[in-house]
C-alpha positions in Angstrom: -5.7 -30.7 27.2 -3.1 -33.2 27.7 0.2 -32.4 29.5 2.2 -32.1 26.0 0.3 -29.2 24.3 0.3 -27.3 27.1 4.3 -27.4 28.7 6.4 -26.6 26.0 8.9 -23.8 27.1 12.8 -23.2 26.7 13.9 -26.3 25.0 10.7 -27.9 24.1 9.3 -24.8 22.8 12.1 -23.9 20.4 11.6 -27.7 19.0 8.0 -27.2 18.5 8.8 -23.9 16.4 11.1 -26.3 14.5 8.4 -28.8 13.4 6.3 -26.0 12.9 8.8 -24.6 9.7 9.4 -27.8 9.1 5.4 -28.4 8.8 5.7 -25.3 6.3 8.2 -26.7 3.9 9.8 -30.1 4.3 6.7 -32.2 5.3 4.8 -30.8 2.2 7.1 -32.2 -0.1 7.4 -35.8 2.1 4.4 -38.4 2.0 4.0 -41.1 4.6 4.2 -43.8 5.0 6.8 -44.3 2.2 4.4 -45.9 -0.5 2.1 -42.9 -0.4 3.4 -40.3 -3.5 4.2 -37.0 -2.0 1.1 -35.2 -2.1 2.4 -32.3 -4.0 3.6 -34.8 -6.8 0.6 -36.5 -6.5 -1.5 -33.1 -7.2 0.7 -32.5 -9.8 0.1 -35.3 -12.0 -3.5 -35.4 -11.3 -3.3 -31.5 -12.6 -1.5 -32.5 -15.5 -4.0 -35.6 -16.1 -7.1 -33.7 -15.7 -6.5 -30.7 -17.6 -5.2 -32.7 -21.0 -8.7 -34.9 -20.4 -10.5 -31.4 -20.2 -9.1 -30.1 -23.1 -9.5 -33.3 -25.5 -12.8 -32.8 -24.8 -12.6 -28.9 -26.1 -13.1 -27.2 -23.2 -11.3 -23.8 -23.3 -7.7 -23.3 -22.0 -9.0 -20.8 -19.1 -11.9 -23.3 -17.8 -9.6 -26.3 -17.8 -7.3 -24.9 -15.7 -9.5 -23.4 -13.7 -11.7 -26.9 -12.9 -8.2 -29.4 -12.8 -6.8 -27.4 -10.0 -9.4 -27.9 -7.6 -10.2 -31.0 -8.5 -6.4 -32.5 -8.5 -5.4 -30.9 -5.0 -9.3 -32.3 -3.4 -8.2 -35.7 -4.8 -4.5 -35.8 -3.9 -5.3 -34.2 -0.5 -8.2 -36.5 0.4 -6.5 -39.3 -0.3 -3.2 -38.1 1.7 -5.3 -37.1 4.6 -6.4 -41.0 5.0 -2.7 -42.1 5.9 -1.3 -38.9 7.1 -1.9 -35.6 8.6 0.9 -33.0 9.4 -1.3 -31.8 12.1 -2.2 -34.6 14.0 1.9 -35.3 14.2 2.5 -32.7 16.2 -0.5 -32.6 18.1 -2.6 -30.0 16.6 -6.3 -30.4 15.9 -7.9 -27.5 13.9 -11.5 -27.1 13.9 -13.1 -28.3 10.4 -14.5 -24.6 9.2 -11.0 -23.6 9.4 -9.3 -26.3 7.9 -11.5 -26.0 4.9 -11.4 -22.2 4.7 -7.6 -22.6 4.4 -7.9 -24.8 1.6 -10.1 -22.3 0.2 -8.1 -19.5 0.4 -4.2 -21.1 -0.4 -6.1 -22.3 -3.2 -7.4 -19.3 -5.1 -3.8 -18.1 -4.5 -2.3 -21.0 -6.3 -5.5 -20.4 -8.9 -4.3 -16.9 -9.6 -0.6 -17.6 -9.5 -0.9 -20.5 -11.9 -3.4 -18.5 -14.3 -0.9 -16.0 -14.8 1.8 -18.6 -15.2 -0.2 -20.3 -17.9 -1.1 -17.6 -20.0 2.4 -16.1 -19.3 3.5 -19.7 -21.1 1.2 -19.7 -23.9 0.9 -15.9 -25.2 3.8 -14.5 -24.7 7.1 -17.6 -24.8 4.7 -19.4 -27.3 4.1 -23.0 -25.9 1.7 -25.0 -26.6 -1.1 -25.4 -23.8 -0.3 -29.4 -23.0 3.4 -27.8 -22.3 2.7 -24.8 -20.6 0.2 -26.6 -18.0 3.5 -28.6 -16.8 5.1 -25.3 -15.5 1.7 -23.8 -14.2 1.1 -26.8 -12.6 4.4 -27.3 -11.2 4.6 -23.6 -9.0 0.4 -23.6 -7.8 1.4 -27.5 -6.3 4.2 -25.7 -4.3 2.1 -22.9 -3.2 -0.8 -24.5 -2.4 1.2 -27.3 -0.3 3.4 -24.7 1.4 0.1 -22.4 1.8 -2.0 -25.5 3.2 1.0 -26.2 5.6 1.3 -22.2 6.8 -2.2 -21.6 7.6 -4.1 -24.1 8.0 -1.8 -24.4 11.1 -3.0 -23.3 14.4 0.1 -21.4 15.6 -2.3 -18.2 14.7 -3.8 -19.0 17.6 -1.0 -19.9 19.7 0.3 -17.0 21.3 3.2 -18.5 22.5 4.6 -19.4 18.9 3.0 -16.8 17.1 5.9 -15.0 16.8 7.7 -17.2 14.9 5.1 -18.3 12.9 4.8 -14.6 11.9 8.0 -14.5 10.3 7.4 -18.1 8.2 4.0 -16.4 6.8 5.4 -13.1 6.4 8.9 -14.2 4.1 6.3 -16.6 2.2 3.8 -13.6 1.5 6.5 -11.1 0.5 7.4 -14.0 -1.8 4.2 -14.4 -3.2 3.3 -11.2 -4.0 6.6 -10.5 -6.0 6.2 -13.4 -7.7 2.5 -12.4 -8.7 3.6 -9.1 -9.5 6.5 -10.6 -11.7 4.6 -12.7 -13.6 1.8 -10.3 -14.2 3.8 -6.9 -14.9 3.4 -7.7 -18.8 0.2 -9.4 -19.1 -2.8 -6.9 -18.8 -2.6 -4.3 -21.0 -1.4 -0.9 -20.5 -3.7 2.0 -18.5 -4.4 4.8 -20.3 -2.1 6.5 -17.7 0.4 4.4 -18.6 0.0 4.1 -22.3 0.3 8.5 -21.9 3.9 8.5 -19.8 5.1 6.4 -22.7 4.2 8.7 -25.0 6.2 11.5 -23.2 9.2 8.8 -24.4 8.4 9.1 -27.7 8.9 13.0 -27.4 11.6 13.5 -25.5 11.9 17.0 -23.6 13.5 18.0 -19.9 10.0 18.6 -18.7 6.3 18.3 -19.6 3.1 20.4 -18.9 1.8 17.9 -16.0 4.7 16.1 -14.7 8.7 16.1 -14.4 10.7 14.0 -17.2 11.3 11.0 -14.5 8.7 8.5 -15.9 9.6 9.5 -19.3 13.3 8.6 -18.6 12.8 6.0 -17.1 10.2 4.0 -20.0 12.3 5.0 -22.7 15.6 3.0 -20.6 12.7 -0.2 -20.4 12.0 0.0 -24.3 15.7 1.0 -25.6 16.6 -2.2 -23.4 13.0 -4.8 -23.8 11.7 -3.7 -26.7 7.9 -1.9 -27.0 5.8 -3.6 -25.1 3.7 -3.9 -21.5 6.5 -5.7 -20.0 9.5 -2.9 -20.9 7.2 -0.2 -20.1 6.4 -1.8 -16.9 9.6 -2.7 -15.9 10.5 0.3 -13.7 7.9 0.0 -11.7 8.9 -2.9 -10.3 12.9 -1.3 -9.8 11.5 1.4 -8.1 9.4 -0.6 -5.7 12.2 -3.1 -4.7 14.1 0.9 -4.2 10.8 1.7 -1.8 11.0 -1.2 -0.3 14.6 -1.7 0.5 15.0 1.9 1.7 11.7 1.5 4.0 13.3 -1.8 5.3 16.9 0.1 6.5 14.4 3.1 7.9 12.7 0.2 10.3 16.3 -1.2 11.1 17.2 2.0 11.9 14.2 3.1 14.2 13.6 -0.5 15.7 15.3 -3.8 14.6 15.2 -6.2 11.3 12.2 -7.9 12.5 10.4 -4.5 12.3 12.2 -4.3 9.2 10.3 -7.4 7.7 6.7 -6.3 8.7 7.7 -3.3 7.0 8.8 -5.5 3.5 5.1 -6.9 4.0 3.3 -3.9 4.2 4.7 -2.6 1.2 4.2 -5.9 -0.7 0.7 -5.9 0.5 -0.5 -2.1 0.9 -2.8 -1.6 -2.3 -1.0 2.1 -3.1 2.3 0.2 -2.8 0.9 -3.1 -5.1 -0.2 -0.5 -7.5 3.2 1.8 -7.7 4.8 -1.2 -7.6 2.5 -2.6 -10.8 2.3 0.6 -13.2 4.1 3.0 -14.1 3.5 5.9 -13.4 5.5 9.4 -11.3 4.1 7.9 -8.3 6.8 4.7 -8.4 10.0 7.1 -8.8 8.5 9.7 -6.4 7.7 6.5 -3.7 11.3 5.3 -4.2 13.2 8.8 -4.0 10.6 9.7 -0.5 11.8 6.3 0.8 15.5 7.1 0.2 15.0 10.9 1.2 13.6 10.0 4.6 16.2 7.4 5.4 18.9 10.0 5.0 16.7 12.3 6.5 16.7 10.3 9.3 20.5 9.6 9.4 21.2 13.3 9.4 18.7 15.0 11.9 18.2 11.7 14.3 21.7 9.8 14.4 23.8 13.5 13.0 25.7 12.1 10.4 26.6 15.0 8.3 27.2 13.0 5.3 23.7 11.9 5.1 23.0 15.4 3.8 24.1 14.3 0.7 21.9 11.9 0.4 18.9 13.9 1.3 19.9 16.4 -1.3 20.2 13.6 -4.1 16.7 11.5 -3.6 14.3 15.2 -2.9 16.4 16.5 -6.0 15.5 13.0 -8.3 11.8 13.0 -6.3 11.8 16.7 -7.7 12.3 15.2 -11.2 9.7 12.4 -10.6 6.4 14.7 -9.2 6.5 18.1 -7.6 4.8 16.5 -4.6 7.7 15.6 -3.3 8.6 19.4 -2.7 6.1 18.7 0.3 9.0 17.2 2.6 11.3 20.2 2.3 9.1 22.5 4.7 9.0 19.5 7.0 12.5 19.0 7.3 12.9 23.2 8.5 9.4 22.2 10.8 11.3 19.8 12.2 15.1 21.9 13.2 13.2 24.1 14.2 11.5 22.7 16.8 13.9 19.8 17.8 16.7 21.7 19.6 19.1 19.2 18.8 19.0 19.8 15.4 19.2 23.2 14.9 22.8 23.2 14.9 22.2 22.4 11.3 21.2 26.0 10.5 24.8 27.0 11.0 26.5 24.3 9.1 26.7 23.7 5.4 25.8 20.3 4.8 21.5 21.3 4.5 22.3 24.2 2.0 25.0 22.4 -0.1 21.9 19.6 -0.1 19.8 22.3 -1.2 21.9 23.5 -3.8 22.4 19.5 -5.2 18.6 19.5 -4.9 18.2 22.4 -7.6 21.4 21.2 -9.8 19.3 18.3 -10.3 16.1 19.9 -10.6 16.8 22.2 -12.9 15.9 20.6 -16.7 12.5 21.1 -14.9 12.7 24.9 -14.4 14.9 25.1 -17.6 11.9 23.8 -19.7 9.3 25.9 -17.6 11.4 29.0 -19.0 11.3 28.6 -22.3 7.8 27.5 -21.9 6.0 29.9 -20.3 6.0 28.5 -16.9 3.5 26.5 -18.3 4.4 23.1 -15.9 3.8 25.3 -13.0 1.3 27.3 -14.0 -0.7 23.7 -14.5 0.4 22.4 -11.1 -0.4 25.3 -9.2 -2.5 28.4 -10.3 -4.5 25.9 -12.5 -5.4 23.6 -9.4 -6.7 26.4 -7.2 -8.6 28.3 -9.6 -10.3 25.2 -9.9 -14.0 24.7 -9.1 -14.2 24.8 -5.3 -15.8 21.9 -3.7 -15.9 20.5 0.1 -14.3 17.0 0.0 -12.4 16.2 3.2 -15.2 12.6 2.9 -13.0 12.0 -0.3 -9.9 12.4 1.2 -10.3 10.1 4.0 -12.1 8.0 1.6 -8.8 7.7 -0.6 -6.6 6.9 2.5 -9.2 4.0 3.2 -8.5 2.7 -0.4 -4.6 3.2 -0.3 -3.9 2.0 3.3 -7.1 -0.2 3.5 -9.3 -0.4 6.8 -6.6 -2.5 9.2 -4.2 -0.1 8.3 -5.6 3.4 8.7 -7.2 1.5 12.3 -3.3 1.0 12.8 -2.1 4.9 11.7 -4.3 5.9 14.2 -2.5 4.8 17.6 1.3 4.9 16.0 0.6 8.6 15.3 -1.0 9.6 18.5 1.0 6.7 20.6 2.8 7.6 24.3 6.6 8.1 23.9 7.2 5.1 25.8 5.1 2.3 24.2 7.7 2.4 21.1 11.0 3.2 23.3 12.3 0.3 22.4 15.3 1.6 20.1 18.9 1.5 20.4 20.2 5.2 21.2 20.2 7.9 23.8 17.5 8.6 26.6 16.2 11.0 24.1 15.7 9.0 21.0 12.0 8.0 21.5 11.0 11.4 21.6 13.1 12.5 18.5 12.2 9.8 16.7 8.3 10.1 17.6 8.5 13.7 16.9 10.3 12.6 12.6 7.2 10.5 12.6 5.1 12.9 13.2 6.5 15.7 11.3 7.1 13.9 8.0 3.7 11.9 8.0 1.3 15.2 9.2 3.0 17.7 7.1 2.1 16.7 4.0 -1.0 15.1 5.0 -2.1 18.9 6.3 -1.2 20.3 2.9 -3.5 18.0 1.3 -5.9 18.4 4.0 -6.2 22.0 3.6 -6.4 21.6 -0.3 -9.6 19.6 -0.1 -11.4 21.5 2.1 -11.9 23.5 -1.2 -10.8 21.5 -3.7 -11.4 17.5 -4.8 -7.8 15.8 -4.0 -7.1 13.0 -6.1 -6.8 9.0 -4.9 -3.2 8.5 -5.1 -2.2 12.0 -3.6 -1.4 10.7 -0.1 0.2 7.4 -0.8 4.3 8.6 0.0 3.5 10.8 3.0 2.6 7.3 4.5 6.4 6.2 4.2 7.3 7.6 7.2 4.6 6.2 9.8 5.3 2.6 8.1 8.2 1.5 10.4 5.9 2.3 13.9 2.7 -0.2 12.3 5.0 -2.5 11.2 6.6 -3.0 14.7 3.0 -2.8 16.3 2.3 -5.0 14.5 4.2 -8.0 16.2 5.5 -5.6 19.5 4.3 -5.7 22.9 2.8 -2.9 22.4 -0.2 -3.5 24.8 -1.0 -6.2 22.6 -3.5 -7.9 24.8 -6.9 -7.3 25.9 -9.7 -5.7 23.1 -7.2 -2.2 23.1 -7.0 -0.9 19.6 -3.5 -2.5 19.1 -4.4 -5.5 20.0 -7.6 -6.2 17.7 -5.2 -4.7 14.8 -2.7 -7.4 15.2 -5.2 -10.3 15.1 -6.3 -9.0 11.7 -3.3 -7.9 10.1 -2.9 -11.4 8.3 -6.0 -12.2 7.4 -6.1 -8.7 5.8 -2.8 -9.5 3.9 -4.0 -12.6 2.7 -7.4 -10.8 1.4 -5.5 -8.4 -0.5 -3.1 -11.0 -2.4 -6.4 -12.9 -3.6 -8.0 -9.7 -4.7 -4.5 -8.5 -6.1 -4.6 -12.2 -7.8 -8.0 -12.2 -8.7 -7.8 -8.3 -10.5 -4.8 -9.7 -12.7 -6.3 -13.2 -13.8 -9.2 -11.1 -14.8 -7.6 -8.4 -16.7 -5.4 -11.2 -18.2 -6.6 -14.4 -19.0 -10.4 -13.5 -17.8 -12.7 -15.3 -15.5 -15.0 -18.0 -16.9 -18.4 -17.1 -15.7 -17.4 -13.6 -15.1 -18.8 -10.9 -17.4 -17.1 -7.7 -17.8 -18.8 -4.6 -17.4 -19.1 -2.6 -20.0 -17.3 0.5 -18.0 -14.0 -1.8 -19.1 -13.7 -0.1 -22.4 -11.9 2.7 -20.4 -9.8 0.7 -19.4 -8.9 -2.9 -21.7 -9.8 -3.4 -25.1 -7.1 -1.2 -26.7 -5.6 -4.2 -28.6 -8.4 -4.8 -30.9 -9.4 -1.4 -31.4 -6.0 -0.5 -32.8 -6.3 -4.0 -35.0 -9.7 -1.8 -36.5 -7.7 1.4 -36.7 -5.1 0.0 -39.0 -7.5 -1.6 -40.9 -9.8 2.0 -41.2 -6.3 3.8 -41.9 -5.4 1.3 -45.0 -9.0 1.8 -46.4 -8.7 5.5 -46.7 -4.7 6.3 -47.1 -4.7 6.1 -50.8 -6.9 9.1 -50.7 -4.5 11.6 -49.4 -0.9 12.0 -50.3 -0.5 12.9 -46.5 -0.7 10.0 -43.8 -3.7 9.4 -42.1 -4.0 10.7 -38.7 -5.9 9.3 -36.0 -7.4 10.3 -32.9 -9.8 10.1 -29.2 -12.5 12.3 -28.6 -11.6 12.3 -24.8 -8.7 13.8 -23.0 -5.9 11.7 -23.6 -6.6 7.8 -23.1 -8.0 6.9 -26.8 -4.9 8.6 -28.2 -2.4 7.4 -26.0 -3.4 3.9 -26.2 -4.0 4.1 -30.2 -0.6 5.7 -30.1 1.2 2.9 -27.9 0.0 -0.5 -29.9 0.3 1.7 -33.2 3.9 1.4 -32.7 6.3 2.3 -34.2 4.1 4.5 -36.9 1.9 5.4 -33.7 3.4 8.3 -32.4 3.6 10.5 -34.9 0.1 10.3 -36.6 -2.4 9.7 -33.4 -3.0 13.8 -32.4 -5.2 15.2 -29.9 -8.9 16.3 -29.1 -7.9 20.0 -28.7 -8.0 19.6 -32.0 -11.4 20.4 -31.8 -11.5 22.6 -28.6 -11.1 20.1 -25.9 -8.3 19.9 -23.5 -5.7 17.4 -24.4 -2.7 18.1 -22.2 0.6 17.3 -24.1 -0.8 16.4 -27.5 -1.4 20.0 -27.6 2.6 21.1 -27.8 2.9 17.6 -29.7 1.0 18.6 -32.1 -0.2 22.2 -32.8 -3.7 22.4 -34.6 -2.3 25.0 -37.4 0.2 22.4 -38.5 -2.6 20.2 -39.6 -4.2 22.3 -42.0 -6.2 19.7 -44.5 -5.2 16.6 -43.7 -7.5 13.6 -42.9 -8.3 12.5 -39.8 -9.9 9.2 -38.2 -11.8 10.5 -35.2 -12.7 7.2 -32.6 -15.4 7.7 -29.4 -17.3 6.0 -26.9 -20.2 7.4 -28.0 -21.5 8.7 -31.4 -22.9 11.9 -30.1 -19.3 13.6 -29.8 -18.7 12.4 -33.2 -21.9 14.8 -34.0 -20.9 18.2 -32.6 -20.6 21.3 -34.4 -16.9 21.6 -32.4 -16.0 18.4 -35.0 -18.7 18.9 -37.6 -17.4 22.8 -38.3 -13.9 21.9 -38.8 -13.8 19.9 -42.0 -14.9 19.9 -45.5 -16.3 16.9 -46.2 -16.7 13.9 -43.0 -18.6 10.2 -43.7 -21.1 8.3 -42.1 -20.5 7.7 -37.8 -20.1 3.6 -37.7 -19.7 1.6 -34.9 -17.5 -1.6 -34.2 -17.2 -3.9 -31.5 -14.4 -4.6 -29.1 -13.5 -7.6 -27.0 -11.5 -8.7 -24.4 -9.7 -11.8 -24.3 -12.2 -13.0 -27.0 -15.3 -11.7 -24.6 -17.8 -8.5 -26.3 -16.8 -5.7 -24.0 -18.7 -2.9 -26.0 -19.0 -1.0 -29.0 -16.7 2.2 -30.1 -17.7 4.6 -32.4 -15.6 6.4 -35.6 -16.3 9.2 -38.1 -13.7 10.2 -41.0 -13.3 14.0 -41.9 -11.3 15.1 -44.7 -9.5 18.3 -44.8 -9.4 19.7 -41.3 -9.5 23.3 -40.4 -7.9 24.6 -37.2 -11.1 27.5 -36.9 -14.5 26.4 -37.2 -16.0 27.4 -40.8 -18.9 29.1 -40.6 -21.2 26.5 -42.8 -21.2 22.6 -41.9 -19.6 20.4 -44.7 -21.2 20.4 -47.9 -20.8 16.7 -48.6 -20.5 13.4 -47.3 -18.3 10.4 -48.9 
């Protein structure tokens, strides 16, 4: 190796960095020599050209976009790559696998990116496709330039420069990702989780039988604002994940330094609980965003003392309180932890903790308010309900949900920043004894919570998303492992972590990408499986619905009601794209003895004495049972339909029509059929 790539240090090292970012950003954009078209303009108008030739020759929108990427970046890049190479300026040669697999990878990103962009273009701000493929084509020329330049270079490798390099690829990725999240947030239809929380908006109440009002609250502030649709209902999701991420970011500064801080940013962007709180709404978003801000106070008061963070801690438990009652789990931990740090328990004989304690129940109190005047019923459900449950041995499930939520690389990289020495992370900017303080908050706040659930599923099936905010607190020590010098050499633990932290990243955005395009505007090729139908499909089988409900409404002076022979998710999604009639004719299963959460205080089954109802399944054979059979007079024929997604058969779904309902089962099946 030549004298050159070998004795860069001080000076000469700090300019290499430079053309390194310069590598990432300007040279992309700059052809040479000067009659060679940039090659990102160049890719662009090859995109542009070969997707209009594509689709004069009727090929559909998805598959021509999908085929003139590829082929525009191949031809622009081949043809750059014969008069200039970024690499070979400043001295870098890559082996070929790598180079290619770069290409390969920045350019499903830009794919996904630009799909979403597309679609994003046509469906929803109405352009025509030869319009909209300007703007698509236009951002996945950027990224895939800027992506080619980033890592296809070999500063992963380098270990002298890798640490500037990591903060180039990290700022692009945290870019990335938002911006996939942002154009995506109101493309794919809404989960039947999600479709449900927005129907606690369209009955307003300080509490509900499974959950606190939070995600109620804060959908109905989306729609009031956006209007009804995926994007409004979506929308604080994506607020309460910049809150998550913006608290864990000042919690990092705190315990380390900003660079810290960044990894931190990443790992939230990336982290599939965090893409997914961050992507629907659900209590988990709030409750992520209020743990965030209640261990960053948290840390202020008991590890810095600042009395005045108290009031702080008092405010985001109290508003996580409102969100999900899991977040009651950190209020043992904080006494776990002045009790055993003798530096804090000054705090049990100073007012600050119990006038937090007393904010905490101001603001939790529509909760307990509601529970009153029904029956403790929210409690009841969340508690008694739970452990009288069916027991069953599932720890395998637990760690198998912590697998999902924190992925491979990072439960490899919980492992040593739990059970790490004091003084490989005593880097820090406070007193002798601030690594063991802090080690011990870390600790405390992450295995507290986690023992709870622990415990719980050593009888009991815990559920995927349960451990997802107790991680919050362990984030800051991986993300500064993940760039520190924290015996990052050799084959230790630590060390193989940190060579596959960004290849891990980069998986996750493609299979982030890749769930959205197809969810959105599909996969050519691709079939979907016909397990979908829990999940997508809702739009056209509220189109057959409305169409079912026009056909029989003349027949009762009442309106039509509708309804899902499962627990909630026909309902709720009938309910949703029903809108604005939706809400108030699309009832229950407990109708008809089956447990259907809310819609059973929604709607009581005595209220609906004789009216006609439009019963929708999966299958027919629920549409058979005496439990639906015994309850009306008269019922027609079970017929089936078909549902697709983004034009593709997806499955079949099943209806019956019963006129005058019963709330008791008669004791003779209808006499007739119409």
């Amino acid at each position: 190796m030549s004298q050159k790539t070998t004795s860069y240090t001080g000076i000469r090292e700090w300019a290499y960095a430079r053309r390194l970012a310069r590598s990432a950003t300007i040279l992309a954009l700059a052809g040479k020599p000067k009659w060679v078209l940039p090659p990102v303009l160049a890719q662009f108008i090859i995109d542009i050209a070969l997707f209009q030739f594509l689709l004069s020759f009727r090929y559909a929108i998805n598959l021509s976009h999908i085929i003139s990427l590829p082929g525009a970046a191949l031809l622009s890049y081949t043809l750059y790559s014969l008069r200039y190479s970024p690499a070979a300026e400043i001295g870098w040669r890559l082996p070929q696998w790598r180079r290619y697999l770069s290409y390969l990878v920045v350019m499903l990103m830009a794919l996904f990116l630009r799909g979403g962009i597309l679609t994003l273009a046509i469906d929803h701000w109405g352009m025509a496709p030869r319009l909209a493929i300007i703007f698509a084509a236009a951002a996945s020329s950027l990224t895939f330039h800027i992506g080619v330049s980033l890592f296809s270079s070999p500063a992963l490798s380098e270990r002298a420069f890798a640490r500037r390099y990591w903060r180039l690829a990290s700022l692009s990725l945290i870019v990335y990702l938002l911006i996939l999240r942002m154009v995506y947030i109101g493309l794919p239809e809404l989960m039947p989780m999600e479709a449900y929380y927005w129907n606690y908006s369209q009955h307003p109440a300080l509490g509900y039988l499974d959950h606190p009002p939070m995600v109620a609250w804060i959908i109905k502030a989306g729609t009031l604002i956006f209007g009804n649709n995926e994007f409004s209902v979506r929308l604080g999701a994506l607020l309460c994940w910049f809150v998550t991420a913006g608290f864990s970011f000042c919690l990092s500064r705190e315990m380390f330094d900003r660079k810290t801080g960044l990894n931190t940013i990443l790992l939230v962007s990336a982290l599939p609980f965090f893409i997914s709180i961050g992507t629907l709404m659900t209590p988990d978003a709030p409750l992520s965003a209020c743990w965030a801000g209640a261990l960053y106070y948290l840390y202020g008061a008991l590890i810095e003392e600042r009395g005045k963070a108290w009031w702080g801690v008092g405010l985001f438990i109290g508003l996580g309180m409102l969100s999900k009652y899991t977040m009651a789990l950190l209020i043992p931990a904080v006494f776990l932890y002045i009790l055993i740090d003798s530096q804090a328990r000054k705090w049990l004989y100073r007012p600050q903790p119990y006038l937090a304690a007393l904010l905490t129940l101001f603001l939790f109190s529509p909760v307990i308010i509601w529970n009153t005047e029904n029956n403790w019923l929210s409690f009841a459900f969340q508690t008694t309900r739970r452990v009288a449950g069916k027991s069953y041995f599932s720890p395998h499930l637990l760690l198998g949900s912590i697998l999902v939520l924190l992925t491979p690389t990072g439960f490899l990289a919980a492992i040593p920043a739990l059970f790490t020495r004091k003084n490989e992370v005593a880097k820090g900017k406070s007193k002798s004894s601030m690594p063991y303080r802090r080690q011990l908050f870390i600790l405390i706040f992450t295995l507290a919570p986690l023992a709870v659930f622990a415990i719980f599923s050593l009888t009991h099936q815990p559920k995927l998303n349960w451990t997802g905010p107790a991680w919050l607190a362990l984030l800051p020590v991986i993300a500064y492992m993940m760039t520190g010098p924290t015996r990052s050499h050799g084959l230790s633990l630590i060390s193989i972590v940190q060579r596959i932290w960004l290849p891990t990243i980069i998986m996750l955005a493609i299979i982030y990408g890749a769930a959205c395009h197809y969810l959105a505007p599909g996969l050519p090729g691709i079939p979907y499986p016909h397990e979908i139908t829990s999940i997508a499909g809702w739009k056209d089988l509220q189109k057959e619905a409305n169409e079912i409900r026009r056909s029989v409404s003349h027949s009762s002076s009442k309106p039509t009601l509708v309804t899902g022979l499962d627990k909630y998710n026909i309902s709720s999604e009938l309910a949703f794209y029903g809108y604005p009639e939706g809400p108030g004719i699309t009832v229950g299963s407990h109708l008809f003895g089956h447990e259907s959460l809310m819609y059973r205080l929604w709607f009581p089954d005595s209220s609906l004495h004789g009216r006609t109802i439009i019963m929708f399944a999966d299958a027919p054979s629920g549409l058979k049972a005496f439990q639906v059979t015994g309850r009306f007079n008269a019922m027609d024929e079970v017929r089936e339909f078909p549902i697709r997604l983004n034009g593709v058969f997806i499955g079949k779904y099943y209806y019956r029509i019963g006129y005058g309902y019963k709330s008791e089962i008669l004791s003779n099946p209808p006499l007739k059929s119409r």
